[in-house]
Legacy VTK file of the C-alpha trace (Angstrom):
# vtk DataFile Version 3.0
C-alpha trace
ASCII
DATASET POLYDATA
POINTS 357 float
9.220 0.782 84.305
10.070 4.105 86.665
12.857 5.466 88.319
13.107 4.849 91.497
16.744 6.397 92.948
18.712 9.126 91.180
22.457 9.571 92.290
24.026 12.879 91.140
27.544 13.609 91.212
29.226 16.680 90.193
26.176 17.151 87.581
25.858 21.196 87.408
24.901 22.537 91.094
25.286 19.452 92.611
28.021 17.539 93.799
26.593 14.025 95.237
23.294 13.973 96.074
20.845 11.589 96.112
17.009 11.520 95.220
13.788 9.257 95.728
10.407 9.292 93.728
7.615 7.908 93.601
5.963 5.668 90.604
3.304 8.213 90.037
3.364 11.720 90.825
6.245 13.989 91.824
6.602 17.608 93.127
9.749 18.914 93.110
9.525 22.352 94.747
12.043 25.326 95.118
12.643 29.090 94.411
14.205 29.899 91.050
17.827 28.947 90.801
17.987 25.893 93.064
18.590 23.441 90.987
15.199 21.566 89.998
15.769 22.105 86.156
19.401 20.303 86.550
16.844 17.007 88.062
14.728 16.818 85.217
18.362 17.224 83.022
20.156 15.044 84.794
16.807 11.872 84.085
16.628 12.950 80.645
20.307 12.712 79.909
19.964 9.706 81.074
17.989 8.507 78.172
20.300 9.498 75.258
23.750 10.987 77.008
22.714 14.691 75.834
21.150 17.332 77.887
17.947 18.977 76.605
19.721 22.176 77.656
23.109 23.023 76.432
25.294 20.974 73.553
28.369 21.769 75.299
28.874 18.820 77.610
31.734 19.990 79.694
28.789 22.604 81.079
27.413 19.565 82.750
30.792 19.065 84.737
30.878 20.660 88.258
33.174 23.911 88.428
36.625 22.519 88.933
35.677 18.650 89.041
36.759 16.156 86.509
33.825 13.907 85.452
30.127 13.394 85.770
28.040 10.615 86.728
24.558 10.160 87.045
23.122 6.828 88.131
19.321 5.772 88.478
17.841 2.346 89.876
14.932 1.636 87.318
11.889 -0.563 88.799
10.318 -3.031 86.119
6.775 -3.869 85.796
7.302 -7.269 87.153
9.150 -5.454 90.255
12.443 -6.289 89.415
15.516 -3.681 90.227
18.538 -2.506 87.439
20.598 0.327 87.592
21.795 2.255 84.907
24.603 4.940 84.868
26.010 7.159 82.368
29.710 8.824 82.955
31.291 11.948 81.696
35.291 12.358 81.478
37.400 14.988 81.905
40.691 14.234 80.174
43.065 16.878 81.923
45.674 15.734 79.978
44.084 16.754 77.070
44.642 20.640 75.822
41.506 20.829 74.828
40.034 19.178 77.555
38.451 16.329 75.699
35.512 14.428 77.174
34.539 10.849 76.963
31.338 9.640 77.695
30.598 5.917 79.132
27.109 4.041 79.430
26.674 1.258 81.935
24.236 -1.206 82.343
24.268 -2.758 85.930
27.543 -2.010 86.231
28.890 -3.327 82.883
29.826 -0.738 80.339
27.800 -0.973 76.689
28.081 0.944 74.014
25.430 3.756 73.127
24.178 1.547 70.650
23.261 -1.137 72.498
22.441 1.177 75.738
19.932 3.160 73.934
16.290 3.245 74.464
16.969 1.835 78.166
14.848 4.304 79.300
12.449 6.840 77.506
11.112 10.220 78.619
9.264 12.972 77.475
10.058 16.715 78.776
7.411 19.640 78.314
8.937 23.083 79.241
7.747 26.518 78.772
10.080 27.771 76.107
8.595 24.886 73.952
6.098 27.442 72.468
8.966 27.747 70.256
8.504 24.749 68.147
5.359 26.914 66.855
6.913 30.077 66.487
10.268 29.799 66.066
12.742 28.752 63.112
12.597 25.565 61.522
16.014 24.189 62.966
14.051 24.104 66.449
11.352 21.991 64.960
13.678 19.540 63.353
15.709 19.392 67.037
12.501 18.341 67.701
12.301 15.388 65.242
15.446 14.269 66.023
15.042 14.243 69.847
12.546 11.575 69.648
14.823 9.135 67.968
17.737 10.447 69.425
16.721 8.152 72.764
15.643 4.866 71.215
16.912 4.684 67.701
20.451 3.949 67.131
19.266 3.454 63.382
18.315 6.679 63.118
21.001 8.163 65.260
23.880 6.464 63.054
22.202 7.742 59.661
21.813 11.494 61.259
25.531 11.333 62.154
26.458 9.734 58.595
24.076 12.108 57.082
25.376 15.408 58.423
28.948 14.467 57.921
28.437 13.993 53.856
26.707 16.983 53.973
29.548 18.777 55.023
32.019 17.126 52.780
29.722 17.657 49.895
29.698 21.837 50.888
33.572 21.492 50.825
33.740 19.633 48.028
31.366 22.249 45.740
33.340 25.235 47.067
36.601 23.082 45.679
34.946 22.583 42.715
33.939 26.292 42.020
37.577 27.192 42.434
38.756 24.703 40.220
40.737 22.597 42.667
38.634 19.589 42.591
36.112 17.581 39.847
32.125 17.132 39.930
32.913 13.306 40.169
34.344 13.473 43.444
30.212 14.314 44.590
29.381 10.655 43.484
30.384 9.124 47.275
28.561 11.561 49.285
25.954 11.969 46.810
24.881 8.266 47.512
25.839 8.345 51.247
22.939 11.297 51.543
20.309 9.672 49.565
20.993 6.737 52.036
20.905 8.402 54.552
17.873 10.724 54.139
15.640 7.849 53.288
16.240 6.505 56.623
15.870 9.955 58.454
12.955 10.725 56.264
10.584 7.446 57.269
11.543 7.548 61.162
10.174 11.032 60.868
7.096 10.859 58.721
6.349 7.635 61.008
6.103 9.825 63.714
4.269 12.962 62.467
1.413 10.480 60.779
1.342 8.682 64.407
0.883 12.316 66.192
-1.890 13.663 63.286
-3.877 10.613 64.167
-3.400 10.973 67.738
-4.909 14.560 67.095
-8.042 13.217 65.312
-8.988 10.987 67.980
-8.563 13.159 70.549
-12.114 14.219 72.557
-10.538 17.373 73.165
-12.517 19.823 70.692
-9.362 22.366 70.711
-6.908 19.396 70.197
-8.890 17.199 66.805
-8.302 20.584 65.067
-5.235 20.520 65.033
-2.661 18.778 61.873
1.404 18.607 62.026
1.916 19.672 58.273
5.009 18.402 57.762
7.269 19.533 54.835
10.182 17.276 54.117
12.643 18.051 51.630
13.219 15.001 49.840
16.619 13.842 48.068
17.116 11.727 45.578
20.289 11.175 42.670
18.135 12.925 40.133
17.277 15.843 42.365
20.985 16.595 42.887
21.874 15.986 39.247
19.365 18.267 38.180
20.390 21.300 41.402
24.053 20.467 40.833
24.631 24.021 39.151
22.938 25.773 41.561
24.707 24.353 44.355
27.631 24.814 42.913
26.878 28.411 42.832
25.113 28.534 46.776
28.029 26.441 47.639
25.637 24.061 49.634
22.964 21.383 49.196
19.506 23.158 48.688
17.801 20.212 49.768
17.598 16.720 52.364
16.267 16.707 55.890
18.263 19.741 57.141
15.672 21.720 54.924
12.664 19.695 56.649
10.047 21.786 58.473
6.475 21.678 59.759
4.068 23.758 60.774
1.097 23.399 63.778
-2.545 24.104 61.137
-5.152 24.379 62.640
-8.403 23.070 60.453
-11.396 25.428 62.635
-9.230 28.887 61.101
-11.541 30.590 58.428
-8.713 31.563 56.465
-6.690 29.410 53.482
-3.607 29.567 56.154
-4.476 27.444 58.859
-0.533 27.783 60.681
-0.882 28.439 64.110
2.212 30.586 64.030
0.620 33.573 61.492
-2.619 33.266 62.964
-2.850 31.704 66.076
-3.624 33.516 70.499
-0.833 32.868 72.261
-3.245 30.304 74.011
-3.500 28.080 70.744
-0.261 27.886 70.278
0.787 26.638 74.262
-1.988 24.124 73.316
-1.049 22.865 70.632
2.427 22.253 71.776
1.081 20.474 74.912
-0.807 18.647 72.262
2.115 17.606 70.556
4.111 16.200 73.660
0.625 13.952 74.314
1.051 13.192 71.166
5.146 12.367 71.542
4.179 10.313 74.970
1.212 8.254 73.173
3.922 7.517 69.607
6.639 6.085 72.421
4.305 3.770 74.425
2.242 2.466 71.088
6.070 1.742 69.082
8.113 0.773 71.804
5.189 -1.118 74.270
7.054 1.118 77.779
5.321 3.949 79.409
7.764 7.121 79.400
8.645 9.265 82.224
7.314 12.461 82.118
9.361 15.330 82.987
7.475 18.626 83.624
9.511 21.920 84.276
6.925 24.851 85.399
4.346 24.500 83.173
1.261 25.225 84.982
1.885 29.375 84.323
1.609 28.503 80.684
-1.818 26.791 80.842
-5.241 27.368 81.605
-7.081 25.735 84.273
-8.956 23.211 82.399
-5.969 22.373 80.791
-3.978 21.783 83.635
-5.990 19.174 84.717
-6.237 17.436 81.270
-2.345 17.174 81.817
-2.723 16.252 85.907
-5.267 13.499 84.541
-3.091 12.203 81.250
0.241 12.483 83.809
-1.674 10.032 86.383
-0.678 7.535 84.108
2.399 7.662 84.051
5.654 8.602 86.486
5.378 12.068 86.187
8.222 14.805 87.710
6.746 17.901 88.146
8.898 21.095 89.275
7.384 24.479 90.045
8.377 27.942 91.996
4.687 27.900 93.238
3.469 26.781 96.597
0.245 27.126 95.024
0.843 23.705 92.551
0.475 21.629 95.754
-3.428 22.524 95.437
-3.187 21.277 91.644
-1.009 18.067 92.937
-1.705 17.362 96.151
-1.426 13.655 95.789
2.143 13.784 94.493
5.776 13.171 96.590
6.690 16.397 97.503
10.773 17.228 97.276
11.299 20.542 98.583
14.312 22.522 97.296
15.928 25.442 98.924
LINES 1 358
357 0 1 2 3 4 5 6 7 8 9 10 11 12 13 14 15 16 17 18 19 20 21 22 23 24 25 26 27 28 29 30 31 32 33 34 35 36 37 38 39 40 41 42 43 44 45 46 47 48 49 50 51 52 53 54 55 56 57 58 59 60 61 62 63 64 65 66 67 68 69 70 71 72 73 74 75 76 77 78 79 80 81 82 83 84 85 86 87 88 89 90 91 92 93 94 95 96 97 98 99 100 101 102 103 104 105 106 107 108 109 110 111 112 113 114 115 116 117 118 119 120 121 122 123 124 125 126 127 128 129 130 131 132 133 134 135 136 137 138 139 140 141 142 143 144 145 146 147 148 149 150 151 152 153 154 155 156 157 158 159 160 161 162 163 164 165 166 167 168 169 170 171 172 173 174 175 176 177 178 179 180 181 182 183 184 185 186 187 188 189 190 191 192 193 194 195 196 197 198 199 200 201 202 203 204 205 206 207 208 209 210 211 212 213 214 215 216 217 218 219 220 221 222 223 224 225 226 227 228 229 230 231 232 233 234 235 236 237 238 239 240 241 242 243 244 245 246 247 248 249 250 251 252 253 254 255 256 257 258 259 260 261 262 263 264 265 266 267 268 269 270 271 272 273 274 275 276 277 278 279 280 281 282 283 284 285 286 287 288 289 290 291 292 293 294 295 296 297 298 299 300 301 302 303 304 305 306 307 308 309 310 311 312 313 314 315 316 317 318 319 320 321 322 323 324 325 326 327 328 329 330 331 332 333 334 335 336 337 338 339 340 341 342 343 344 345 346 347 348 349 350 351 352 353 354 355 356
């Protein structure tokens, strides 16, 4: 499946414009500041209703406009046309300007439930070096973005699990104070161990898919490398026996929001392999492009669909042997590049060219 037509209305900088692209390779070129990031946005919102930008959605929404929409025509294998559509809306009634958000499927209107996993992308960006080196909420973002867009499963116990995880913090600091009683933990001590069993085998799932991706790979930079991932399990025991000391924290020392993992690299000579401590700045671009071929080859081996592949200026951040392992890997798919550089023409010259001004 690709995407075809992309209709844009009031989404950021524009107000209702329309794009084309071709099944393969893409070019969108512009200076800095006109508007290619919102594209790429705009097709990965799309695939889940959240931008891989901002949490806020009323920043999507056009200055002074009232609702969103941003509609794609999708081109099957067999050659076959849908369209898809998802709608943000403004309720100016509202005092606090509430939003509602609608999903359609050729023209019908489905629930998120049964509208994800539609369509599937993968987006590489610059600042992605982050998922080595910075804190371990960005690398459990991570996790959760590649469910986020075909799992309702593990969407729904994310959702359920965060919620008893605040209601269990409430609850302890009740308890401390005396206004409430340790049995009142029993409901959201069950809803959590529930929940982080499910959230705990979508993401192990994944990290054993991308480590074997890794050891296959013929790239001698890339079978080095090993996600070592670090979940914080939960079980009824584990709370029993951390009660006190959450009581006296006044939150839950452990469950997925305490999951982390690390980039290790096997060729380091020291005990610490992570890439983070001892890792060029090189390694650690690499291994994160590593990590989105790995993300691209988990989605096509689980779900049987190819994934669009969203590219924002990348080519700065790599070497040139490395950019053409991604030109060759991104000939397989429907790739959207965007880049400030005249000069990526002479890396993809056979792509569609949308110039931006």
């Amino acid at each position: 499946m690709y995407l075809s037509k992309l209709l844009l209305q009031n989404f950021r900088s524009y107000d209702n414009q329309l794009f084309e692209f071709d099944p393969k390779l893409n070019l969108i070129l512009g200076p800095n500041g006109s508007g290619k990031t919102n594209i790429l946005e705009s097709i990965s919102f799309l695939s889940s209703g959240k931008s891989f930008r901002s949490t806020g959605q009323s920043k999507l929404i056009n200055w002074y406009q009232n609702f969103v929409s941003v509609r794609a025509k999708l081109v099957d294998n067999q050659g076959d046309e849908s369209e898809i559509e998802i709608k943000l809306i403004k309720d100016i009634t509202s005092p606090t300007g509430s939003i509602s958000r609608k999903f359609f499927i050729q023209k019908v209107e489905k629930t998120r439930k049964k509208y994800l996993g539609v369509i599937k992308n993968v987006v590489f960006q610059p600042e992605d070096i982050r998922l080595v080196t910075g804190s371990p909420n960005r690398r459990r973002d991570f996790l959760d973005e590649i469910f986020s867009q075909t799992e309702w499963r593990y969407t729904s116990a994310l959702s359920q699990y965060h919620r008893a995880l605040k209601h269990r913090n409430q609850l302890l600091d009740q308890i401390k104070l005396n206004l409430a009683k340790p049995g009142e933990l029993f409901y959201w001590d069950q809803v959590l161990v529930k929940n982080s069993n499910i959230i705990h085998d979508f993401r192990l799932q994944f990290v054993k898919s991308v480590n074997n991706f890794f050891a296959r790979h013929p790239d001698p930079q890339i079978n080095v490398l090993n996600l070592n991932y670090r979940p914080s399990t939960l079980t009824e025991d584990k709370l029993k026996k951390n009660y006190s000391l959450d009581l006296q924290r006044g939150h839950t020392q452990f469950g997925p929001h305490r999951d982390d993992f690390s980039f290790d690299n096997s060729s380091f000579p020291s005990v610490d392999k992570n890439l983070a401590f001892w890792g060029s700045r090189g390694q650690q671009r690499l291994a994160v492009l590593a990590l989105r071929l790995g993300q691209i080859n988990f989605l096509e081996a689980t779900y049987q669909d190819k994934p669009i592949l969203l590219l924002d200026d990348i080519f700065s951040e790599l070497d040139v042997d490395h950019q053409q392992l991604v030109v060759r890997v991104c000939r397989q798919y429907q790739t959207i590049f965007t880049s400030a550089e005249p000069e990526s023409l002479n890396i993809l010259n056979s792509a569609k060219l949308i110039e931006l001004t």
